[in-house]
N, C-alpha and C positions, 0 to 999 in steps of 0.2 A: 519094878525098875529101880533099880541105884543108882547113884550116884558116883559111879569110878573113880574119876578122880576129881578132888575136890581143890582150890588154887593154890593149897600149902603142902598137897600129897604130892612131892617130885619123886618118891622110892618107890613106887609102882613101875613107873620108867623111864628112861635115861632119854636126856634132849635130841638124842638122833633118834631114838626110835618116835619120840614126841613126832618130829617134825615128820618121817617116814609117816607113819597112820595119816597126818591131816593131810600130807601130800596127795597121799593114795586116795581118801575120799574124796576131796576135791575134784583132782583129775579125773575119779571115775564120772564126770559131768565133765571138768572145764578143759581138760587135755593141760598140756605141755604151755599155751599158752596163755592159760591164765592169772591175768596181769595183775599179780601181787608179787610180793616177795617168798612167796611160798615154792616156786621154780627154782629158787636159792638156795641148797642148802646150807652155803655159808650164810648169807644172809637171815634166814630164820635160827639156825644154830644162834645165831652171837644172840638175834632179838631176845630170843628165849633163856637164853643164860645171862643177857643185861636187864633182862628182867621190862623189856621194851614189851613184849608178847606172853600173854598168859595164853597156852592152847588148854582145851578144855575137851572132855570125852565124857560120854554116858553110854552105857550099854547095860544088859545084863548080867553078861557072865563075860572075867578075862576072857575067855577062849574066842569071841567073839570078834575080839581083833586081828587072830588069824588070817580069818575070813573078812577084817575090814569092814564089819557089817555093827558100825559104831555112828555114832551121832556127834559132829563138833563143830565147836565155836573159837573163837577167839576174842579176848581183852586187849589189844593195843593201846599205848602211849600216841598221842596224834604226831605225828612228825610235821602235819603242814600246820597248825593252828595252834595249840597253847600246851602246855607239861600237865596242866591240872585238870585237861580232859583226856575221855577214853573212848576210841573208837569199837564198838559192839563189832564183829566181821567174820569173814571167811567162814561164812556158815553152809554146812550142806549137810547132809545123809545119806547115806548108801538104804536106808529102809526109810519107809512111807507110811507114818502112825504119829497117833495123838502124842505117845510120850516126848517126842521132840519139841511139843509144846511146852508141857509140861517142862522139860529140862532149861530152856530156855527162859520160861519163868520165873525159875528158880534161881537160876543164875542172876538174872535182873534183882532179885530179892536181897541176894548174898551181896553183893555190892551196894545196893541202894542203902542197906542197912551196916555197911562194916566198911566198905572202901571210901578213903581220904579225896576220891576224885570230886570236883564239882558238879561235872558235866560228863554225860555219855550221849554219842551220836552215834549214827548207823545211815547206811547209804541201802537202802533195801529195795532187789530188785522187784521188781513187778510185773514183766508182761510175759504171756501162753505160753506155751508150748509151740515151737515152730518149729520147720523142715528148713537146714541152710539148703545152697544149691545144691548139693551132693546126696539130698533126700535124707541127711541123718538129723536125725533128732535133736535138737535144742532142748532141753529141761527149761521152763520157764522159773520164774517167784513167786505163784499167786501162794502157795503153801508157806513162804518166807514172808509175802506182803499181811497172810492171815494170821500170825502169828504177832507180828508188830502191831498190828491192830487193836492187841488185846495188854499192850504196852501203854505203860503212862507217856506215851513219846509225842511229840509234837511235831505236824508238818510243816517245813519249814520252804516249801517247794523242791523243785528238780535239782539231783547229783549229777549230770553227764558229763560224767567223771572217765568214764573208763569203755573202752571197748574191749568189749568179750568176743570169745573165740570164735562165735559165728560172723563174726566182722560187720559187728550192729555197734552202736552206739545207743547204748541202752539209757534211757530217762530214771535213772533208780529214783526212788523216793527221797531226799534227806529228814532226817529224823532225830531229834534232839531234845533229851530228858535235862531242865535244870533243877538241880537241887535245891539253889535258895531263892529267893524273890529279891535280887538287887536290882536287875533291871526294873522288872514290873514298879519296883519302887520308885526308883530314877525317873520312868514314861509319866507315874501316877504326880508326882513332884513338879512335871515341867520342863523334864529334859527334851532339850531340840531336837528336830531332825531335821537335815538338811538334803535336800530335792531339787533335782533341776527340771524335773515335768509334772504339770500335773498329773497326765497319766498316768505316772507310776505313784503319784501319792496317795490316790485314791487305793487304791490295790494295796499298797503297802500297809495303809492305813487300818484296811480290815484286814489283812492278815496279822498285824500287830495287837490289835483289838481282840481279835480272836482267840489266840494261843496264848495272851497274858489275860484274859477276859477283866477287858478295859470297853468303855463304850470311845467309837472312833473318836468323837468331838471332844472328849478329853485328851488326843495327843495333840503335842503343838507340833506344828509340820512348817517348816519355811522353804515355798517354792521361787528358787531366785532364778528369772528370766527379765532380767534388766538389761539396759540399752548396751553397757558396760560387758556382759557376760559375755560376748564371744572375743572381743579382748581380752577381757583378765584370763579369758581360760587358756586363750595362745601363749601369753606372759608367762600363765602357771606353768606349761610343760615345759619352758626352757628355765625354770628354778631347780633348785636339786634339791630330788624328794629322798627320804631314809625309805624303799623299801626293796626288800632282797627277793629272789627267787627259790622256789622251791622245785625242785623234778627227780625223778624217779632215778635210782641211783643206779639198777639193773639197767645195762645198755640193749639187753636182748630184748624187754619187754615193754620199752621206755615207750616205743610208737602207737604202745596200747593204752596209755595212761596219762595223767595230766600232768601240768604244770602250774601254779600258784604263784601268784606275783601278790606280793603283800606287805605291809606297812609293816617295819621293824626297827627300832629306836637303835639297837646294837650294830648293825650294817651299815656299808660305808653310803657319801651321798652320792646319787648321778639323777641326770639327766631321764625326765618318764619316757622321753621318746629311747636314749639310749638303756633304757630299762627293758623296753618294748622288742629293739632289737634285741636283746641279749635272748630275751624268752623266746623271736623265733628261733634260735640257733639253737634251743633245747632240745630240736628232732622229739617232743614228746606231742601224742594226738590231737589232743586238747590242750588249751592254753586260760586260765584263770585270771582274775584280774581283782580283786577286792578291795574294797572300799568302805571306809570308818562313818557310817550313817549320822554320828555324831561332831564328826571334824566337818566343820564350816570351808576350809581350803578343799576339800574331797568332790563339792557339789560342780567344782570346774573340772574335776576330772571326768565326770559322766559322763560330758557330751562327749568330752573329746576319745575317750575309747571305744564310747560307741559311733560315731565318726571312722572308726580305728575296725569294726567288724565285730566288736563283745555284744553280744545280748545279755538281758537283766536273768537271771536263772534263780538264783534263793536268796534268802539272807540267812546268816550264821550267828545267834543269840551267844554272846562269852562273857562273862564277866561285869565286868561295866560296859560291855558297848555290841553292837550290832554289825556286822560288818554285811555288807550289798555283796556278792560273787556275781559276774559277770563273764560270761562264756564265749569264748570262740572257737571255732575248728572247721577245716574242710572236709571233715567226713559226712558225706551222704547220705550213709544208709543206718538209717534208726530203725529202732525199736520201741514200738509205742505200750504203754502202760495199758491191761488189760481194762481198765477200768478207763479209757479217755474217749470213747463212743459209747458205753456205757449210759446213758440217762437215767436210767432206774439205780444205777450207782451212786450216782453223781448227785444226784438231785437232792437227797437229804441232809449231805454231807459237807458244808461250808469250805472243810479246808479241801476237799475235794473237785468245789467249785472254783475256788481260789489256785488251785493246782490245775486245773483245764485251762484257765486262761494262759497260767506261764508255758503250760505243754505250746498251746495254738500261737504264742509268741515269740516261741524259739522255734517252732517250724517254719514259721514264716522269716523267718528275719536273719537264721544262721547262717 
């Protein structure tokens, strides 16, 4: 197997035809409404000549493309979260063999050792193989989930980010490579976090522990449920908070994909409650909510969004800080990770253990 094209090889083929092959592979699984930007071809053109989207291809031989029967990835700029990370994605293949591993690994290599990013994530899906109503076939991730497995990537809990074509709302995995140790250094040092239950400090705790392997009683955690706190947190929503919205810019695929509500120093100020309206009027499926684990004003926001219908879903490791995502949506009908009735999966497996609980807390509470 080779290598086709490599991130700097553009003269093998021209960015329509780029974005034509990932299309086709794709689609030959997600159809027409597979909720990327990938349905666009405006949209993927510009990415890919602004240099926002690297698409990537392995095969054997040219001629292979004819027939579509190519392996690809993509490298993304994140558009909801920071410039200096890279979203791993839109992975699929039209054939079913080890070298897609193998290409995949490689890739991981190439960057881990030459790209200026800090950070790479991946939203990776995970569950079977299923029949929608129409008896047609669903392609599951467990081939996608074994693969990242064999990545230095970190769980970070549940992406229920995006509804796929089977009209599920799939639990992807989130999954996040840092390159340097400023947090773990920052948690090691004594930086706070800020909690307003203990139920979720507990949980948090080992999952922070875990994935920066720290022991729990080394982080400091401050759970504030003072007499005080359901005033100051009503006071906090009518102060005007800096953070802006994010949603999907396709209008045709928008009802498939999220929205991000998130802390931004640049954006103008308003009102969280008028922040909250603006996000429903986004018509996108899901709605996010994110919060600064290290901002002390933030631990009044918890209750009151989850008051609001957000469940706690992942946290996202950036930089100097950790941000809580916190999820809402009226969609129904999920899709559970092949591995969440699993026991023999589960069992050995910490972050996997830690991942079962947030699956059974957003099923319960969405």
């Amino acid at each position: 197997m080779s290598l086709i094209l490599e991130p700097l090889s553009f003269e093998l083929m021209t960015v329509e035809e780029k974005w034509q092959a990932q299309s086709m592979i794709l689609r030959s699984t997600y159809n027409e409404e597979y909720p990327t930007s990938v349905n666009s071809a405006e949209d993927s053109i510009y990415q890919i000549k602004a240099n926002i989207q690297e698409v990537l291809f392995w095969g054997e031989s040219l001629e292979e493309l004819k027939n579509w029967e190519w392996w690809t990835i993509s490298i993304v700029k994140s558009s909801i979260f920071w410039d200096w990370i890279v979203e791993m994605c839109r992975a699929w293949s039209t054939k079913s063999t080890w070298k897609w591993t193998v290409a995949v690994y490689k890739l991981f290599e190439h960057y881990q050792l030459n790209s200026e990013y800090w950070e790479m994530f991946a939203t990776t899906r995970n569950c079977s193989d299923r029949e929608d109503e129409n008896n047609k076939l669903i392609k599951g991730g467990t081939s996608i989930y074994n693969i990242f497995e064999k990545l230095p990537f970190k769980i970070w809990w549940i992406a229920p980010w995006y509804i796929m074509p089977s009209k599920e709302l799939e639990l992807l995995d989130l999954r996040v490579h840092i390159k340097n140790n400023e947090l773990r250094e920052m948690l090691t040092a004594g930086q706070r976090i800020y909690i307003n239950n203990s139920k979720y400090a507990d949980i948090i705790s080992k999952m922070l522990a875990n994935n920066f392997e720290l022991s729990p009683d080394s982080l400091k955690i401050e759970i504030w449920v003072g007499d005080n706190y359901l005033q100051e947190s009503s006071e906090l929503i009518n102060k005007f908070q800096n953070y802006k919205i994010y949603k999907e810019k396709n209008e045709k695929i928008r009802k498939f994909t999220s929205s991000f509500i998130y802390p931004d120093s640049d954006c103008n100020f308003k009102k969280i409650r008028d922040i909250l309206d603006d996000a429903n009027k986004c018509d996108s499926g899901i709605s996010n909510f994110v919060i600064d684990l290290f901002n002390p004003e933030h631990i009044y926001l918890q209750k009151f969004i989850e008051n609001e219908g957000y469940v706690f879903t992942s946290l996202f490791p950036a930089d100097d800080k950790i941000s809580w995502i916190w999820t809402k949506t009226e969609h129904a009908k999920i899709a559970q990770p092949f591995y969440y009735d699993n026991t023999e999966e589960i069992s050995d497996n910490i972050s996997l253990v830690l991942q079962k609980e947030i699956i059974f807390n957003f099923l319960r509470n969405k």
